[in-house]
C-alpha positions as CSV (number, residue, x, y, z in Angstrom):
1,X,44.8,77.3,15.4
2,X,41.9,75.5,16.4
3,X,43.3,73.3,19.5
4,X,40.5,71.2,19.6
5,X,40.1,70.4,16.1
6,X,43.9,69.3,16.0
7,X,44.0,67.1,19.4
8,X,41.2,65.3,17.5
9,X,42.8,64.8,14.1
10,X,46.7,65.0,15.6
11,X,45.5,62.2,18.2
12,X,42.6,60.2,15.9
13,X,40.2,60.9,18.3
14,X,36.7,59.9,17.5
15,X,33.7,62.3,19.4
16,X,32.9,59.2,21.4
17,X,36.4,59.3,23.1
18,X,35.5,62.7,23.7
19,X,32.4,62.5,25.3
20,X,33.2,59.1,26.6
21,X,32.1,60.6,30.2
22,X,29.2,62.0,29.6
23,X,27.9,58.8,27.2
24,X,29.0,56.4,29.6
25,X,27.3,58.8,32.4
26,X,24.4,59.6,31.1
27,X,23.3,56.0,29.4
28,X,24.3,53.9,32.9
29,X,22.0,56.6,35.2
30,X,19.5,56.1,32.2
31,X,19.3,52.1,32.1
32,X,19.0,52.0,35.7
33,X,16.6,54.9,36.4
34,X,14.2,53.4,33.8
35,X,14.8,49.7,34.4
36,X,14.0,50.8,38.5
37,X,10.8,51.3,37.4
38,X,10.1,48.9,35.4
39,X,11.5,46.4,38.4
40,X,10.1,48.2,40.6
41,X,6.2,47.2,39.4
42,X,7.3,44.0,39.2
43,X,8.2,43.3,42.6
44,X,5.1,44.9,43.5
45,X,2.9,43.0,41.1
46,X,4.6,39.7,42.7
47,X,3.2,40.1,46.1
48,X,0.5,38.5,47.6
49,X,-2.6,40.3,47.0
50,X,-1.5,42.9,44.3
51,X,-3.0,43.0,40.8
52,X,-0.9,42.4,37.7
53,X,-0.2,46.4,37.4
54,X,-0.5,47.5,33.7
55,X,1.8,47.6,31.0
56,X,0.7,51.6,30.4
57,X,1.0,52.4,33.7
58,X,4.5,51.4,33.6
59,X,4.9,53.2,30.2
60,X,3.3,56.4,31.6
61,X,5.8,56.5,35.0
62,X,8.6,55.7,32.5
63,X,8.6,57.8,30.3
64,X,7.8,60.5,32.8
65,X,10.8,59.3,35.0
66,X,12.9,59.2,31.8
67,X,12.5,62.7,30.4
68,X,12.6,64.2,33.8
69,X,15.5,62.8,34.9
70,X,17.2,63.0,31.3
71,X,16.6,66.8,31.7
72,X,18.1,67.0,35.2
73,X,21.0,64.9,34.6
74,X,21.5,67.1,31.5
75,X,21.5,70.4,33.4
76,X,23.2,69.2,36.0
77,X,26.2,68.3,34.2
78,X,25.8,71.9,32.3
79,X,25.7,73.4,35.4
80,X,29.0,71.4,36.9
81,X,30.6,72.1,34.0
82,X,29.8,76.0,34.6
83,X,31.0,75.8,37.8
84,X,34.6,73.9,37.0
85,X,35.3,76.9,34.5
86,X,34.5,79.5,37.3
87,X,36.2,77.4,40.0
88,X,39.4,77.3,37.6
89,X,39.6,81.0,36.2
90,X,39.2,82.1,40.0
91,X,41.4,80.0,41.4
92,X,44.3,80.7,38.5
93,X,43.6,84.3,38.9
94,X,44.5,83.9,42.2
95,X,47.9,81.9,41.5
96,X,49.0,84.6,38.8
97,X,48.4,87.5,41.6
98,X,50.5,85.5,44.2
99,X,53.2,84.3,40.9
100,X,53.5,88.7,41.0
101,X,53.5,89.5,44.4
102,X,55.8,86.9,45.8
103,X,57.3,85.0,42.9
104,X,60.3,83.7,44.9
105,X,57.8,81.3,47.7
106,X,56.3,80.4,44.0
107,X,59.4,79.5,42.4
108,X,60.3,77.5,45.5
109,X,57.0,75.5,45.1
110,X,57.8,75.1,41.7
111,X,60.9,73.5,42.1
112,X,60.2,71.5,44.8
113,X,57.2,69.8,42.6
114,X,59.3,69.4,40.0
115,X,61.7,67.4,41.9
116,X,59.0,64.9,42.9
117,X,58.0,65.2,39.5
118,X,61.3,63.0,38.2
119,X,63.5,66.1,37.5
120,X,67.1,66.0,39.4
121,X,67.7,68.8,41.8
122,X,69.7,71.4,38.7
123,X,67.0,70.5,36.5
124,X,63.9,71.3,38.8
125,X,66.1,74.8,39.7
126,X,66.7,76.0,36.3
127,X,63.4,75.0,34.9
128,X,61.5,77.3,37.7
129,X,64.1,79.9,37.4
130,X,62.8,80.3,33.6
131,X,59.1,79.6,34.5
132,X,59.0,82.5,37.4
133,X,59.3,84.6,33.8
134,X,56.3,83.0,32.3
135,X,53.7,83.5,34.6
136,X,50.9,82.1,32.3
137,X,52.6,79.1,31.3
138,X,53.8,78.9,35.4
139,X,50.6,79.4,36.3
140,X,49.3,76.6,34.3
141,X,51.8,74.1,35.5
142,X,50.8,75.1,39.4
143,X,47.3,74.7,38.1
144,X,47.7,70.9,36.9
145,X,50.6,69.8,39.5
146,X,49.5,71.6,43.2
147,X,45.9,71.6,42.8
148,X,45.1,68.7,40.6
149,X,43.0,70.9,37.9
150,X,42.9,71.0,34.3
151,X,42.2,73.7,32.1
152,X,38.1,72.9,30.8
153,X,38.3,75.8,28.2
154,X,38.2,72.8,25.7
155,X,35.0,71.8,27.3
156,X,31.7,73.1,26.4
157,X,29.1,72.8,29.3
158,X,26.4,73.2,26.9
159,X,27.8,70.3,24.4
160,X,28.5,68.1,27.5
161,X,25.0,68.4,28.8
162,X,23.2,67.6,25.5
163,X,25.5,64.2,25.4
164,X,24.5,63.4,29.0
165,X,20.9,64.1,28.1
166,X,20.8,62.4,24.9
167,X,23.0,59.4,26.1
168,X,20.4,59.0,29.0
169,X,17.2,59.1,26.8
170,X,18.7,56.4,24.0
171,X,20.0,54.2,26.6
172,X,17.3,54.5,29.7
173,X,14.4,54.3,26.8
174,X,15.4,50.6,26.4
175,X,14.3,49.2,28.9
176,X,10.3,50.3,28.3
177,X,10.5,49.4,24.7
178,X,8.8,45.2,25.6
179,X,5.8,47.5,26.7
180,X,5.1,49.0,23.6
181,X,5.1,46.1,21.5
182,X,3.9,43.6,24.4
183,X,0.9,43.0,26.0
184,X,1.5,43.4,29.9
185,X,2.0,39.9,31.4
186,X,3.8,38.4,33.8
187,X,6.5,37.0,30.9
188,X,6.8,40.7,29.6
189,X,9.4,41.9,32.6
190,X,11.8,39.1,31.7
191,X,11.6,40.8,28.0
192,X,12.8,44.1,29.5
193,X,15.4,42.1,31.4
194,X,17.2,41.0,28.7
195,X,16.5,44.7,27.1
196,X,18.1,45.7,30.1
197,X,21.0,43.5,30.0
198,X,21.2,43.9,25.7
199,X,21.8,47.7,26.8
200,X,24.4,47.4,29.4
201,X,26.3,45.3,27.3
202,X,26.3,47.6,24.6
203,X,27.4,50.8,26.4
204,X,29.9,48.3,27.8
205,X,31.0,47.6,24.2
206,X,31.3,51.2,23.9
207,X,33.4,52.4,26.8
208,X,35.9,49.4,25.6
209,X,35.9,50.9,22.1
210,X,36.8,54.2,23.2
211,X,38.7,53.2,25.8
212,X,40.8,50.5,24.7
213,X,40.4,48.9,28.5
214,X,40.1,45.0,28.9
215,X,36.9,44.0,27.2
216,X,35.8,41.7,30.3
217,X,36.4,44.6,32.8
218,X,34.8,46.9,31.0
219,X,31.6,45.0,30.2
220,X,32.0,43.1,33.8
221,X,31.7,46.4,35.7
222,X,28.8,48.0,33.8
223,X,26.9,45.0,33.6
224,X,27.6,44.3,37.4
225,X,26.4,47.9,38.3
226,X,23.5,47.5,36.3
227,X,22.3,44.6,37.7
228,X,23.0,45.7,41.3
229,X,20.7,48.5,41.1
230,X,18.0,46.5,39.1
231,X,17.8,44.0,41.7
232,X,17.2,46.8,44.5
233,X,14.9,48.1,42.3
234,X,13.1,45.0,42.0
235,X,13.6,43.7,45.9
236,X,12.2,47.2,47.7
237,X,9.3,46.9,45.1
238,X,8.7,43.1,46.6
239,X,9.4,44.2,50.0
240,X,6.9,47.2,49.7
241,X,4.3,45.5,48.1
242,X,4.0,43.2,51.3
């Protein structure tokens, strides 16, 4: 059976609930990253004594900014996601070998979880007493409950990482698109602003779709983090700039 295919239709889950991570990862760090530059011009145009810099210029070092960092962000989480997979097949490995060689200190773990799990004391025994005969299955449960992991055989580094790269392109390219249909004027920043703004609210919109959270948290908190890192952005470029 195809487990994946069946959480999906068993559970109505939609591909944006399942990449909900790496969409609202991706398109946050690609808003900001862009909009930084964007800001960042602008506080430097704004000093005293600095030319209105060009709208290409800011074009050229966004784009740039945007594909390079798109490409990092989506090899990085391709590589993270690499790593998880080895960090949980080791360290599993390692639980079934000490499930064989000492299955009674296991069981005792076990049981002991269990217990501050919820189950009563003959429950927690009897259920460990029958897992100690399932290694795989104990294994699993000493995976999730001891050591906090979850099995990421579902998750496809490769898939995640073309999301996360994607996601960060759509969303980050926002912010530059006043500059291609706008000459570059001092009014043409406050277009990108509410670009900006028009783009955090709809990966906001999103993350409450697929999340089913409170709408004003959900846009509150990406719009707030947004706007805290544009107004860095924009304050170091002033600062800078003299």
């Amino acid at each position: 059976m195809d487990w994946a295919r069946h959480r999906r239709e068993a559970h109505q889950l939609s591909h944006a609930q399942e990449y909900v991570k790496q969409i609202v990862y991706g398109g946050n760090d690609g808003i900001v990253t862009t909009f930084a530059i964007v800001a960042g011009f602008a506080g430097a145009s704004a000093g005293d004594g600095i030319a209105m810099i060009g709208g290409l210029a800011v074009l050229v070092f966004g784009l740039a900014n945007l594909f390079a960092d798109a490409v990092s962000m989506g090899l990085g989480e391709f590589l993270s996601g690499r790593a998880q997979h080895d960090l949980y097949h080791n360290r599993r490995q390692l639980e079934l070998r000490e499930i064989a060689e000492n299955p009674g200190h296991e069981r005792d773990e076990l049981e002991v979880i269990l217990r501050q799990r919820g189950l009563s004391d003959g429950d927690a025994h009897a259920a460990a007493e029958i897992m100690v005969h399932h290694p795989s299955i104990m294994a699993d449960l000493m995976m999730t409950y001891e050591f906090g992991m979850h099995d990421p055989a579902e998750d496809n580094p490769a898939i995640n990482g073309l999301v996360t790269f994607f996601s960060f392109v759509l969303f980050g390219a926002v912010p530059l698109l006043p500059y291609f249909f706008f000459e570059a004027s001092p009014r043409i920043f406050w277009y990108s602003v509410i670009a900006t703004f028009s783009a955090l609210a709809a990966l906001g919109l999103l993350r409450w779709r697929t999340t089913g959270e409170k709408l004003l948290r959900t846009l509150g908190e990406t719009i707030a983090v947004g706007a805290a890192c544009a107004l860095v952005a924009y304050l170091v470029g002033l600062l800078v700039s003299g």
